[in-house]
ROLO-937001 format. One record per residue: residue number from 0; x, y, z of N, C-alpha, C in turn. Coordinates in Angstrom, 1 decimal. Atoms other than C-alpha are relative to their C-alpha. Layout:
# ROLO-937001
<NUM,<X,Y,Z>,<X,Y,Z>,<X,Y,Z>> ...
This chain:
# ROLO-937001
<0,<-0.2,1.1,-1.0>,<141.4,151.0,193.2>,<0.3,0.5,1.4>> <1,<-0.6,-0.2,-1.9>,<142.8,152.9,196.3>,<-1.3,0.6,0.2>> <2,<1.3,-0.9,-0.7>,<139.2,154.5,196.7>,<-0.8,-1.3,0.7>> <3,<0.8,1.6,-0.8>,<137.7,150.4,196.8>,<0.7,0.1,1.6>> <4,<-0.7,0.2,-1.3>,<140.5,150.2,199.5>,<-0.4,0.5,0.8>> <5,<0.5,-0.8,-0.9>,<139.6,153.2,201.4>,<-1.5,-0.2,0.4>> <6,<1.6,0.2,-0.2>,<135.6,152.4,201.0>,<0.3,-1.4,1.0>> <7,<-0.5,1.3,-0.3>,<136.9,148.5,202.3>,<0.1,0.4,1.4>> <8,<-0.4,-0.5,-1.5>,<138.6,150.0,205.3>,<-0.7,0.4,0.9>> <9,<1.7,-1.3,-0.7>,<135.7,152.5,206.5>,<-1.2,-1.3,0.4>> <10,<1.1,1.2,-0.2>,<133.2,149.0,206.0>,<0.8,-0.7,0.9>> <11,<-0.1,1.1,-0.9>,<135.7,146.8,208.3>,<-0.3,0.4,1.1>> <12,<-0.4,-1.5,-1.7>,<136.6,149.8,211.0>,<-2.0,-0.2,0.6>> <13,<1.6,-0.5,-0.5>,<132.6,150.1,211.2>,<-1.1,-1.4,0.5>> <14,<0.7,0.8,-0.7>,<131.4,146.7,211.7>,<1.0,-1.7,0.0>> <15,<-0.6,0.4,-0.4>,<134.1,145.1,213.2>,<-0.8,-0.5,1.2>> <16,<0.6,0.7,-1.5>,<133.4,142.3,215.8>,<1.1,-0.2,1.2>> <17,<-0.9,0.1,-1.2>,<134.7,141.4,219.3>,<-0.4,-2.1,0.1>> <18,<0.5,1.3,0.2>,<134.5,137.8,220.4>,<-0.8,0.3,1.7>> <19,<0.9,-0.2,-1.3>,<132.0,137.7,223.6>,<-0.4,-1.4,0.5>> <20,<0.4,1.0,-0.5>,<131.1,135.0,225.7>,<-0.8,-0.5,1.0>> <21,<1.0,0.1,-0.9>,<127.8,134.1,226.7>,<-0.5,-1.4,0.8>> <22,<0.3,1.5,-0.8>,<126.1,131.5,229.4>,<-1.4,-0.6,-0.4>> <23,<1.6,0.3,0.1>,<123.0,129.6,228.5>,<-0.2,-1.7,0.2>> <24,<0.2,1.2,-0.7>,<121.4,126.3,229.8>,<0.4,-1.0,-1.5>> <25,<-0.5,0.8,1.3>,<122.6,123.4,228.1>,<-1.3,-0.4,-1.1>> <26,<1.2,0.4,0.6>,<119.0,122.3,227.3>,<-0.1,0.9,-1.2>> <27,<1.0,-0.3,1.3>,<118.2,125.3,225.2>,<1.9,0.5,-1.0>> <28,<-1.1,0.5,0.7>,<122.0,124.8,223.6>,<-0.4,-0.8,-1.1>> <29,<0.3,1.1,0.7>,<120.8,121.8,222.5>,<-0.8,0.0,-0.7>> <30,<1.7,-0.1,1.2>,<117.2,122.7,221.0>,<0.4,0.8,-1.1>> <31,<-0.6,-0.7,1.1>,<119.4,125.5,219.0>,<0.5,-0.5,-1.0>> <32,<-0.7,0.8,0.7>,<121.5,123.1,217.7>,<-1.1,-0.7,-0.7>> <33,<0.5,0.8,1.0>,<118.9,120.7,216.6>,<-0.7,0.7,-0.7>> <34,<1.1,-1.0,0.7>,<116.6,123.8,215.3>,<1.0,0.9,-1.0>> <35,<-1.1,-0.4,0.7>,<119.6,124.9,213.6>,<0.1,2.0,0.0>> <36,<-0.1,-1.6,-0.2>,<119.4,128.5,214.8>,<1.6,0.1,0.9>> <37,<-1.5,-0.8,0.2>,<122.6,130.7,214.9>,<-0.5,0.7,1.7>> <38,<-0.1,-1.1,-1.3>,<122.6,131.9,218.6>,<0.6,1.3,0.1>> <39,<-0.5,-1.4,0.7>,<125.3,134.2,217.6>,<-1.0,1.3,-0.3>> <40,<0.5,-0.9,1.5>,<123.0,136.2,214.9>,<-1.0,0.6,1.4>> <41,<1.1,-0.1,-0.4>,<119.9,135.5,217.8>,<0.5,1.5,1.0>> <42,<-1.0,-1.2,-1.3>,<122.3,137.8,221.0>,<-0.1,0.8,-1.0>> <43,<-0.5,-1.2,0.5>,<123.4,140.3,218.4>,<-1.2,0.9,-0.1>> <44,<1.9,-0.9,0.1>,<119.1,141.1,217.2>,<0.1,0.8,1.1>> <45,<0.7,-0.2,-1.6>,<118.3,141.2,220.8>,<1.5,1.1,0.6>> <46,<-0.6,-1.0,-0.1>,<121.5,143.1,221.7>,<-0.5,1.5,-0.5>> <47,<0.0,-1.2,0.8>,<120.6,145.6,219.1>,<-1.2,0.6,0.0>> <48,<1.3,-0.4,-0.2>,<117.1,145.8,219.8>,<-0.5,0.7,1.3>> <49,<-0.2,-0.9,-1.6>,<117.7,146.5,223.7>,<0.7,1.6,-0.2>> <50,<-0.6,-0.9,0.1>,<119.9,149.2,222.6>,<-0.7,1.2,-1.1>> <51,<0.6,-0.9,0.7>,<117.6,150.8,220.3>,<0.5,0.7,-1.2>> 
């Protein structure tokens, strides 16, 4: 059990989030929302994709 714990620990420490706060036109807010896409998930790709 204390090895799950320690494996646990290592997985939160590593993809631990922050809270961030981005600007975007209300219009494409609104198309997200009705297209039901995760803007969140969309920044983080494109974050991660810029950064290589």
């Amino acid at each position: 059990m204390t090895e799950w714990l320690r494996e646990k620990a290592l997985y939160r420490a590593r993809e631990r989030k922050v809270r961030m706060n981005i600007m975007v036109p209300v219009s494409l807010r609104d198309a997200s929302r009705q297209q039901g896409i995760n803007v969140s998930k969309v920044a983080t790709e494109a974050l991660a994709e810029l950064l290589g």
